[in-house]
LOBA-413009 format. One line per 8 residues: number of its first residue (from 1); their letters; for each residue z, x, y of C-alpha. Coordinates in Angstrom, 1 decimal. Layout:
N
NUM) a) Z:X:Y | ...
END
This chain:
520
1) xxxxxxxx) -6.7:12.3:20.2 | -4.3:13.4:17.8 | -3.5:17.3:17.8 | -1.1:19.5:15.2 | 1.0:22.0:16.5 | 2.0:24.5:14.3 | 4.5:26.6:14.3 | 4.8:30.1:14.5
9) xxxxxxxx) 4.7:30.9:11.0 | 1.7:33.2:9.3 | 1.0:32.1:5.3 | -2.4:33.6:5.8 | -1.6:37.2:6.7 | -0.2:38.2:3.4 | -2.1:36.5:1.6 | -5.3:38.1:2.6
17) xxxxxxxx) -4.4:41.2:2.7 | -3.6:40.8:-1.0 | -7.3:39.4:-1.7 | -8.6:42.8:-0.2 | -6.7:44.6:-2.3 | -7.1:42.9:-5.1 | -11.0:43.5:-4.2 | -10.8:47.3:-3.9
25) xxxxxxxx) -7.9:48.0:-6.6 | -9.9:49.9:-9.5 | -7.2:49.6:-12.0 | -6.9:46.4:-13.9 | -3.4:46.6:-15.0 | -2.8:46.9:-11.0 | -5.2:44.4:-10.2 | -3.1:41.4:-12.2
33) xxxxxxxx) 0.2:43.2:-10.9 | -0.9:42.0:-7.4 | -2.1:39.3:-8.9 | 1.3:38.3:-10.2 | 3.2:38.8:-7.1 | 0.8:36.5:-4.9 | 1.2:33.6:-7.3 | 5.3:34.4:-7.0
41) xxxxxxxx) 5.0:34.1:-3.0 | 2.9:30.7:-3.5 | 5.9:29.3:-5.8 | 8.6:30.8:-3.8 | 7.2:29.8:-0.3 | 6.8:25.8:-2.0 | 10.3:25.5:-3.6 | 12.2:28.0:-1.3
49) xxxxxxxx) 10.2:27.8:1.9 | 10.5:31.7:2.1 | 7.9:34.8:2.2 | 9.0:37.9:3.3 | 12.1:37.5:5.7 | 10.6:34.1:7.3 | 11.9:30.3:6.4 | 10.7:26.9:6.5
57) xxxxxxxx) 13.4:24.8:5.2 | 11.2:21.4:6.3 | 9.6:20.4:2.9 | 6.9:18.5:5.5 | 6.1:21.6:7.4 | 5.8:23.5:4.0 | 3.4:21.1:3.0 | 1.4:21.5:6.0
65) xxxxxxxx) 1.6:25.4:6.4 | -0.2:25.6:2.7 | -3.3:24.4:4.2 | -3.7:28.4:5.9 | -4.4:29.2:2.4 | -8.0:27.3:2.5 | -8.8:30.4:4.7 | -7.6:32.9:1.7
73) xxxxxxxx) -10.2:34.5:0.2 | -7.7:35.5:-2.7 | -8.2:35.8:-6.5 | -4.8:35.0:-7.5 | -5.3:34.1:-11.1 | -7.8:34.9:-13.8 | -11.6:35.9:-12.2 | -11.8:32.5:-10.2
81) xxxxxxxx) -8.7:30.5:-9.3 | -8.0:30.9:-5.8 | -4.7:30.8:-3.8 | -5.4:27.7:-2.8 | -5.9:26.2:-6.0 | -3.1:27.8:-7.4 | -0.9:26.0:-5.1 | -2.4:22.5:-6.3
89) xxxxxxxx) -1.6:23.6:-10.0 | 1.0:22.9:-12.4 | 3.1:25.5:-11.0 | 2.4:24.5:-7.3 | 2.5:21.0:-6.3 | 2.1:19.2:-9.5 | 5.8:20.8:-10.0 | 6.8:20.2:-6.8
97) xxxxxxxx) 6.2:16.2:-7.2 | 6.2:15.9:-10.6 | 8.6:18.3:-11.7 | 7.0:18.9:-14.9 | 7.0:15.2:-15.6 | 3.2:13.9:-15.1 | 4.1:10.2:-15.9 | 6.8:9.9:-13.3
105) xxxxxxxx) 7.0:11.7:-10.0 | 10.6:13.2:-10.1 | 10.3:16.5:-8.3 | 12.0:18.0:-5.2 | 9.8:16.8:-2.7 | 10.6:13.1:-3.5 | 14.4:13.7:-3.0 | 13.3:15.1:0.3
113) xxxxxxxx) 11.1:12.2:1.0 | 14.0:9.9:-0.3 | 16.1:11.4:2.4 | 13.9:11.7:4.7 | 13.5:7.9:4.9 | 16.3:6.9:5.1 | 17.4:9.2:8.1 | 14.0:7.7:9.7
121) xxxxxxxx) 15.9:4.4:8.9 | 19.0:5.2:10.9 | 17.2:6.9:14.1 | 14.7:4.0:14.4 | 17.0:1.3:13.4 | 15.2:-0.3:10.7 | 16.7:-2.8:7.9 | 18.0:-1.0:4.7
129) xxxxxxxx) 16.6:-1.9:1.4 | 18.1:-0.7:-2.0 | 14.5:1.3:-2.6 | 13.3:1.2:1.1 | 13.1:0.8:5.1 | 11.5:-1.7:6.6 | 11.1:-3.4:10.3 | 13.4:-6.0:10.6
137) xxxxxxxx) 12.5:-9.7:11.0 | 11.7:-10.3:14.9 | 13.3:-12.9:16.8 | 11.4:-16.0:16.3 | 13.9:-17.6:19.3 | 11.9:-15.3:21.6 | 8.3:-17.1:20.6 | 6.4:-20.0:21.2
145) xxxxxxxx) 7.2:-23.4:18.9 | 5.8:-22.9:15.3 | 6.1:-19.2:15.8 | 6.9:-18.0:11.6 | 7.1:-14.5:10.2 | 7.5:-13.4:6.5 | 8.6:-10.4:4.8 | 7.0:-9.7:1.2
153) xxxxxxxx) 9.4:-7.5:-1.1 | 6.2:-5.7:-3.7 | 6.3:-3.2:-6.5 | 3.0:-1.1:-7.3 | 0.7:-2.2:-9.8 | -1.6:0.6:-9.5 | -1.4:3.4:-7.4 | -2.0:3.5:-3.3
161) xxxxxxxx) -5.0:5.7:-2.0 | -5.4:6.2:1.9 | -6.8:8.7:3.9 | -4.7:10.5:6.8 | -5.6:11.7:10.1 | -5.3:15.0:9.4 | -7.8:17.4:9.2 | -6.9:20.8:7.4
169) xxxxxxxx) -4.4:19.9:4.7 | -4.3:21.7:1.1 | -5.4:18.5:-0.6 | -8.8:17.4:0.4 | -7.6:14.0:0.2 | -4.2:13.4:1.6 | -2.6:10.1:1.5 | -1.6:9.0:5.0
177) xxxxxxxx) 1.7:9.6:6.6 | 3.9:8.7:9.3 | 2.8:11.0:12.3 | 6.5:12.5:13.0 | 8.6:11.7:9.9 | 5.9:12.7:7.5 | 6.5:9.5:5.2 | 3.9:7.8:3.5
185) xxxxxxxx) 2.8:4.5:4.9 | 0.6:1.2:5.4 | -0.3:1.4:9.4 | 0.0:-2.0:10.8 | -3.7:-1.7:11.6 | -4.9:-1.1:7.5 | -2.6:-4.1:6.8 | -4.8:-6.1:9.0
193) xxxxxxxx) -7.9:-4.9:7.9 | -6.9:-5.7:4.3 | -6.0:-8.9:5.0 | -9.0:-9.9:7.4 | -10.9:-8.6:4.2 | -9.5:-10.5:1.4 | -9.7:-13.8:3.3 | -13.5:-13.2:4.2
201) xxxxxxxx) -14.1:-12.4:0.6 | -12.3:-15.7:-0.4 | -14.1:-17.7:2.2 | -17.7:-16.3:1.4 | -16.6:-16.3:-2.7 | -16.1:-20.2:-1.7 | -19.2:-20.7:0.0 | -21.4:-19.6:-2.2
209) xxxxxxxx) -19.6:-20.9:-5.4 | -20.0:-24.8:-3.6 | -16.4:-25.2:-2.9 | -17.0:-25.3:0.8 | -19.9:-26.5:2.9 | -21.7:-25.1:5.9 | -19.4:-26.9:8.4 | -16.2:-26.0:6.4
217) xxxxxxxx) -17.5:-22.4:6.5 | -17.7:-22.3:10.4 | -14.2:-24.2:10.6 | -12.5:-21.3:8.3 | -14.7:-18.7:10.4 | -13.2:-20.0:13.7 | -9.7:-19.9:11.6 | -10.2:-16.0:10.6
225) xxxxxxxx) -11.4:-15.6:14.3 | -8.1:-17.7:15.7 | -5.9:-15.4:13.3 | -7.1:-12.1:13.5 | -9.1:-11.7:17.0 | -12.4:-10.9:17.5 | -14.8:-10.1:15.1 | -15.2:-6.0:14.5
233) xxxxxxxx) -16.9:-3.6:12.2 | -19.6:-5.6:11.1 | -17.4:-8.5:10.4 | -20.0:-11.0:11.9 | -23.0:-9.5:10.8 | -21.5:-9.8:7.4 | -20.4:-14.0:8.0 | -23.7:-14.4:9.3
241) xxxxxxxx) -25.6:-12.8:6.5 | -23.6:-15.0:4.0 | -24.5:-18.4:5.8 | -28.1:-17.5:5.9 | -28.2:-16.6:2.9 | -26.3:-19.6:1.6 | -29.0:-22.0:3.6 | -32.4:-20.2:3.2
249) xxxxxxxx) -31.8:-19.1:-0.5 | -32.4:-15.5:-2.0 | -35.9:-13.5:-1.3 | -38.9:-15.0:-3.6 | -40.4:-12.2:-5.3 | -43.9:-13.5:-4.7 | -45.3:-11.0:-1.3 | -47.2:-14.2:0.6
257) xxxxxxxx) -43.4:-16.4:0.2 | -41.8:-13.1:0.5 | -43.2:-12.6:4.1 | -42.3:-16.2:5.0 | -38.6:-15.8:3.7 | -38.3:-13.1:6.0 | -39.2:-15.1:9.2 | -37.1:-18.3:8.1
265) xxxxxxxx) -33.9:-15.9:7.4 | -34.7:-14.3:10.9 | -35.1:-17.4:12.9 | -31.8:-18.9:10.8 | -30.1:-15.9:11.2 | -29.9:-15.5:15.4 | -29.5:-19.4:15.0 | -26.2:-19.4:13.1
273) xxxxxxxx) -25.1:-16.2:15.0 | -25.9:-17.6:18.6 | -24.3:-21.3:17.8 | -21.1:-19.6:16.2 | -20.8:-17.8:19.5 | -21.3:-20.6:21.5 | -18.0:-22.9:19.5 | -16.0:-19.3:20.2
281) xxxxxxxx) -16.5:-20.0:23.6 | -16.3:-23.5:23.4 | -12.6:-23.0:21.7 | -11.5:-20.7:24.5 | -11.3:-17.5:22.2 | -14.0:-15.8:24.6 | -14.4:-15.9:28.4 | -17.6:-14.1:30.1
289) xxxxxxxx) -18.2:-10.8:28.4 | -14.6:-9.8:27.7 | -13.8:-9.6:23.9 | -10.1:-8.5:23.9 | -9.4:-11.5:22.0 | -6.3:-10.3:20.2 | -5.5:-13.2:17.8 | -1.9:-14.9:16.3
297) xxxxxxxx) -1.3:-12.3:13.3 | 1.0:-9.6:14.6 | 1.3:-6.5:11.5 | 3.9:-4.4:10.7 | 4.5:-0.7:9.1 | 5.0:-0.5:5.6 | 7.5:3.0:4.2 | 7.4:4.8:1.0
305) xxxxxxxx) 9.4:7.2:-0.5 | 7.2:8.6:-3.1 | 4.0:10.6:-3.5 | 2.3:11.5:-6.9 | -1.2:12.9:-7.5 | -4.3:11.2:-8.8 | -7.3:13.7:-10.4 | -10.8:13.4:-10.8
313) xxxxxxxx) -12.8:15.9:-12.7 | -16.5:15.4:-12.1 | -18.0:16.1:-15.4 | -21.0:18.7:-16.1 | -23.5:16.7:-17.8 | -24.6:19.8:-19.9 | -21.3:21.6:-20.9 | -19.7:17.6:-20.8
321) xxxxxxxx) -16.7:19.8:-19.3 | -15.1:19.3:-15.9 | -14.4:22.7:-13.7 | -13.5:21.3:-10.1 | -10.9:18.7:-10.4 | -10.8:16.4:-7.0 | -6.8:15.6:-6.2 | -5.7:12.4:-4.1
329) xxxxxxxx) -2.5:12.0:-2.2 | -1.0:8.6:-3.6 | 2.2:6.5:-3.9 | 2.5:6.3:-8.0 | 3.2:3.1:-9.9 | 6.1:1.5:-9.3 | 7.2:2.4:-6.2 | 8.5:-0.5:-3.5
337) xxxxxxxx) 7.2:-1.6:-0.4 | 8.0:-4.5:2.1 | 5.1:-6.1:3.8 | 5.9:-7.6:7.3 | 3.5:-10.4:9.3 | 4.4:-12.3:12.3 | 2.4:-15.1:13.6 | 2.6:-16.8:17.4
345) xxxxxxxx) 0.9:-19.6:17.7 | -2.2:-20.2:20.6 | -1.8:-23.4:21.7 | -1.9:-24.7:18.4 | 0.0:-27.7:17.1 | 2.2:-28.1:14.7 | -0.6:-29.5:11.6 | -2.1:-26.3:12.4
353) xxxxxxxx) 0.6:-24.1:12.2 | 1.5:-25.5:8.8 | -2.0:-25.1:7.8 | -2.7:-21.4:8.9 | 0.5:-20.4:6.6 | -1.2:-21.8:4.0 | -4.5:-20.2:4.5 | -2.6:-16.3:4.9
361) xxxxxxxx) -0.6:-16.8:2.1 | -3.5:-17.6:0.0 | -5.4:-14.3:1.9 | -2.0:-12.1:0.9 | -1.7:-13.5:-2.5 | -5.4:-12.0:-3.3 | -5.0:-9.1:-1.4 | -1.7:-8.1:-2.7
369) xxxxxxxx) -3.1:-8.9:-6.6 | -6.8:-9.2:-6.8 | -8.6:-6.9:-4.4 | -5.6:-4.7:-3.6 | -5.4:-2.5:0.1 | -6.1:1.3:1.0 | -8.8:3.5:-0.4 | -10.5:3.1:-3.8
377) xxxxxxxx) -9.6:-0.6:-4.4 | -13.2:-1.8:-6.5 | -11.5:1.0:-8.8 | -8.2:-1.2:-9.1 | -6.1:0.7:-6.8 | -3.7:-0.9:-4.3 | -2.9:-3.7:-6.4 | 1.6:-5.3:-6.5
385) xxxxxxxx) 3.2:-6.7:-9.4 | 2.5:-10.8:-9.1 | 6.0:-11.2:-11.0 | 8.2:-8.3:-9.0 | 7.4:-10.0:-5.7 | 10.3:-11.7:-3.4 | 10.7:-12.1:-0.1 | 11.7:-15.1:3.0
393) xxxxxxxx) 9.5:-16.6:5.4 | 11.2:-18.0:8.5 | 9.9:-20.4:11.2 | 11.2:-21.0:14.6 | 11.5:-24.8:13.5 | 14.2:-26.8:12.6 | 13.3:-28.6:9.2 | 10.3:-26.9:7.8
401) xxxxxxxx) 12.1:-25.9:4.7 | 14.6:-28.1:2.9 | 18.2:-27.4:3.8 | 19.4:-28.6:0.0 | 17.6:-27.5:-2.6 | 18.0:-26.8:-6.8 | 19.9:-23.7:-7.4 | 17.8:-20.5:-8.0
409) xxxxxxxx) 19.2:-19.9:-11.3 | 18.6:-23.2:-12.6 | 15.5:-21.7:-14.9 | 17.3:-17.7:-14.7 | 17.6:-16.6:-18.1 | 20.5:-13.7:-17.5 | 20.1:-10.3:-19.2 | 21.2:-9.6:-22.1
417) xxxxxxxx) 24.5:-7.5:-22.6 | 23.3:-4.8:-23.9 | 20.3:-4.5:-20.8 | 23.3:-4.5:-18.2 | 23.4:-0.7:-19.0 | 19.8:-0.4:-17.3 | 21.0:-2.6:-13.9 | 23.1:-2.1:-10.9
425) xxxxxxxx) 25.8:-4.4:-11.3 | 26.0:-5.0:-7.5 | 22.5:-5.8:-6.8 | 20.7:-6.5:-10.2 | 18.1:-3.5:-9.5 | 17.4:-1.3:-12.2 | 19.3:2.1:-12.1 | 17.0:4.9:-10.5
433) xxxxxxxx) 17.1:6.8:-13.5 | 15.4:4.8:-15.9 | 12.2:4.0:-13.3 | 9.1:5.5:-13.7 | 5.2:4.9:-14.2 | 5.8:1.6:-16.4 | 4.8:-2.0:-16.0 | 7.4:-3.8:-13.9
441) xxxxxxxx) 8.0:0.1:-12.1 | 10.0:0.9:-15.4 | 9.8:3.3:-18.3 | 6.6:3.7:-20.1 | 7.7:4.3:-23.7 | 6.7:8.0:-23.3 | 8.4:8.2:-20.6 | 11.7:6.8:-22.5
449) xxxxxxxx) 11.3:8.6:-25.5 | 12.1:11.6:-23.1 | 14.8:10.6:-21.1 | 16.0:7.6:-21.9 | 18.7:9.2:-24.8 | 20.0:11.3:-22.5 | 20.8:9.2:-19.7 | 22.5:6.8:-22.1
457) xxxxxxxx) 20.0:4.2:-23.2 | 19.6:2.6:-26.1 | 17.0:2.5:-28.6 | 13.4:2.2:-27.2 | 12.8:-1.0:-28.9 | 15.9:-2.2:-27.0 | 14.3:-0.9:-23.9 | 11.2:-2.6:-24.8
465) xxxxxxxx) 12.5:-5.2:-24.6 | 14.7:-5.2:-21.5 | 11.3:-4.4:-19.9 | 10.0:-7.5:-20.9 | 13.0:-9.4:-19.7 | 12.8:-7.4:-16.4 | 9.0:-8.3:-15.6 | 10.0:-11.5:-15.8
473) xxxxxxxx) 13.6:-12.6:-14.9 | 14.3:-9.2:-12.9 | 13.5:-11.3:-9.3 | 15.3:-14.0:-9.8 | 18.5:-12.2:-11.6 | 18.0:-9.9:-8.3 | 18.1:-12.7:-6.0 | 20.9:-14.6:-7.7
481) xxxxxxxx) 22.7:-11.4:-7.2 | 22.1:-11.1:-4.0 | 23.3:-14.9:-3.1 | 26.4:-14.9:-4.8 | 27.4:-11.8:-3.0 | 26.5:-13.2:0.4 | 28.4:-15.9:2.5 | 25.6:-17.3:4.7
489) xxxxxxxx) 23.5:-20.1:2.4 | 20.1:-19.4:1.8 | 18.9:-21.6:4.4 | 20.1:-22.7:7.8 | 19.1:-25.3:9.1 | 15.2:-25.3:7.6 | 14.6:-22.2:9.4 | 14.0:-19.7:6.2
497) xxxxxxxx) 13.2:-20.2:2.3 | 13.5:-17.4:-0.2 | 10.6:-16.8:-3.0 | 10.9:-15.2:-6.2 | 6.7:-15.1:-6.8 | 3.8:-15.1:-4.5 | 2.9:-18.0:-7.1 | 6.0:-19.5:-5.5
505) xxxxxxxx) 5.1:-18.6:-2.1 | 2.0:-20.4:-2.3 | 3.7:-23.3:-3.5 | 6.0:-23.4:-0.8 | 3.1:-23.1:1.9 | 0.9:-25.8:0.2 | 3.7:-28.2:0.1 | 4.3:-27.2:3.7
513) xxxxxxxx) 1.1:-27.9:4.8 | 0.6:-30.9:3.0 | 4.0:-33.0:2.6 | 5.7:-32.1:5.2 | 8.1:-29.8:4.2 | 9.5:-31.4:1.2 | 9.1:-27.9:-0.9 | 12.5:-27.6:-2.8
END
């Protein structure tokens, strides 16, 4: 079990004392003087770290020390806004992420999370992206034949929504962080999830919409089972269900057939559960009793190194007004992630090898784009860019990929002059400055109208369309970048192929899996 130590630093003391004698103070003019000074402390403990003659200069431990004022029985504003809710407000953390800016998360606490990761980075050794950290590839020398990994380069869609382990926190909904660095993250473990989700969804969507039959349900079944381990959560009960379904129809609505539908879905269902057990054990996946059956996908960590907020105001259906707005952690829009998967192979051959690459990139392709991954994702959270995806996947193989192939920029339609004011000239990125809460992680025209003057852009329906261009050419002119500046060719020996798309991904995989290899 988990446990937070705390250290020896006391944001409640003051601030109750201040709530008793707000309580007992007579005079009103005195009342909002104390008032006044408590919601002072709050913004000068957030942005300074200081009450009194004590500092926290650790914008982490800050964060976690304002969670002693859920204890505060303190009326710091008005006849009903609490301490506590103070510090939420536009003049507590919305500030402190936001910096005044509600489109675009630009406050103090994301230079501190910016710098934060990267000095994560350097003590753990991780690779160095221009936006991000990330694990680096793993030796695929070290693994059995038709051992591959990939790395998937995404940009936010929609915002991320998790749920972290800890238990008293200011926000009742906290987005989940690294335990000792305090960055936000994907845990290996939710990757996994996600994944084993989407592809169960895909397969059950397939079953039931004719594409595949009974015995190519149990074949895919025995593929999740092969990739992922054994079956957890309800994860059976839920296959099961499906095939039952799928072979004794729905429920008659007549009570006599009604009553006989239930016995036939009963008898079916033990029956498809007890001879799917019985080809796990047949496969070698279970032995005896013992389920520890871990499975060829191995996950990885994903960094960010940006929080925003997300608010929901439950309406009163009387007054139609909201009065207790609900705020979630997340990591806004636009913000970048790299997505990590290693799979070893279990006695498999090479056909099959080919083929489970296929089948995951579909599963990431719909997870990534379609039913996204953390909290909240029948809402449309969690969801990447299908265009602002790149990325490699690497094999342990000589001559899986195509060691001559047509240039990248063959279809690359270059910027522009006037957008090479928006980009890096080194790596093709956009310039931090002019990314925010837009598509492609850019801009949203309010968002220009603001700034974009003033850090020297041009008019905003230049940057409109530069944005356009960006969505669409921005991976590829990034890429072509980044291989004119390198020495090493793209691909040696077969071993590795670049994408620009998860479209492109999946054509790479299919062709794979089908030809041979002879993806270009």
């Amino acid at each position: 079990m988990k446990r937070e130590f705390w250290a020896h630093f006391d944001l409640y003391e003051p601030f109750a004392q201040k709530g008793i004698n707000i309580r007992n103070e007579q005079n009103n003019r005195q009342k909002r003087r104390i008032q006044q000074q408590a919601r002072s402390e709050i913004e000068q403990f957030i942005f300074q770290g200081c009450i009194g003659h004590q500092v926290v200069r650790d914008c982490a431990a800050r964060l976690s020390h304002l969670a002693q004022l859920l204890a505060v029985d303190c009326v710091c504003e008005g006849r009903t806004t609490q301490c506590k809710d103070y510090a939420k407000g536009k003049n507590g953390l919305q500030r402190w992420y936001y910096a005044g800016d509600l489109e675009s998360p630009r406050g103090d606490y994301q230079t501190f999370l910016c710098q934060r990761l990267r000095w994560m980075g350097q003590i753990l050794g991780l690779a160095n992206h221009h936006e991000t950290v990330s694990p680096s590839f793993p030796d695929l020398a070290l693994f059995p034949p038709g051992a591959w990994a990939m790395q998937v380069h995404f940009t936010l869609r929609k915002p991320y929504i998790s749920k972290d382990d800890v238990d008293f926190y200011i926000l009742d909904n906290p987005v989940k962080k690294e335990w000792v660095f305090k960055v936000p993250y994907v845990a290996p473990s939710q990757w996994k999830g996600a994944l084993r989700a989407a592809m169960m969804r895909m397969l059950v969507d397939d079953l039931r919409s004719g594409q595949k039959n009974e015995t190519e349900f149990v074949q895919e079944r025995l593929r999740l089972y092969r990739l992922f381990g054994n079956e957890k959560d309800g994860t059976a009960e839920f296959l099961n269900r499906a095939l039952t379904l799928h072979l004794v129809g729905p429920r008659p609505e007549d009570e006599e057939q009604a009553k006989e539908w239930e016995k036939r879905y009963k008898q079916t269902y033990e029956q498809m559960a007890r001879e799917f057990e019985e080809r796990v054990r047949s496969e070698g996946y279970r032995k005896d009793n013992v389920e520890g059956f871990q499975g060829a996908l191995h996950f990885y960590p994903t960094f960010f190194d940006r929080i925003g907020l997300e608010v929901i105001n439950p309406h009163d259906r009387k007054t139609g007004a909201g009065k207790n707005p609900i705020y979630f952690e997340c990591v806004p829009a636009g913000t970048q992630g790299v997505f990590t998967l290693l799979y070893v192979p279990l006695d498999a051959d090479e056909e099959t090898t080919k083929s489970d690459l296929e089948a995951v990139v579909k599963g990431i392709r719909s997870m990534l784009t379609q039913y996204g991954f953390g909290a909240k994702t029948s809402s449309g959270y969690g969801v990447a860019e299908d265009e602002l995806i790149t990325g490699v996947v690497k094999t342990n193989v000589p001559g899986w990929f195509k060691t001559t192939s047509t240039p990248r920029t063959a279809d690359l339609e270059p910027p522009e002059e006037a957008f090479l004011k928006y980009l890096d000239d080194e790596t093709g990125e956009v310039k931090g400055a002019f990314k925010g809460s837009g598509k492609g992680g850019l801009f949203s025209n309010s968002e220009y109208k603001q700034h974009g003057a003033s850090l020297g852009g041009g008019s905003l329906g230049e940057f409109k369309r530069f944005r356009a261009w960006y969505v669409k050419h921005g991976a590829r002119w990034k890429a072509s970048r980044m291989e004119r500046a390198s020495e090493e060719p793209a691909s040696v020996a077969g071993l590795e192929k670049d994408f620009h798309s998860l479209s492109e991904l999946s054509e790479i995989a299919h062709a794979l899996a089908n030809e041979g290899g002879d993806h270009a």
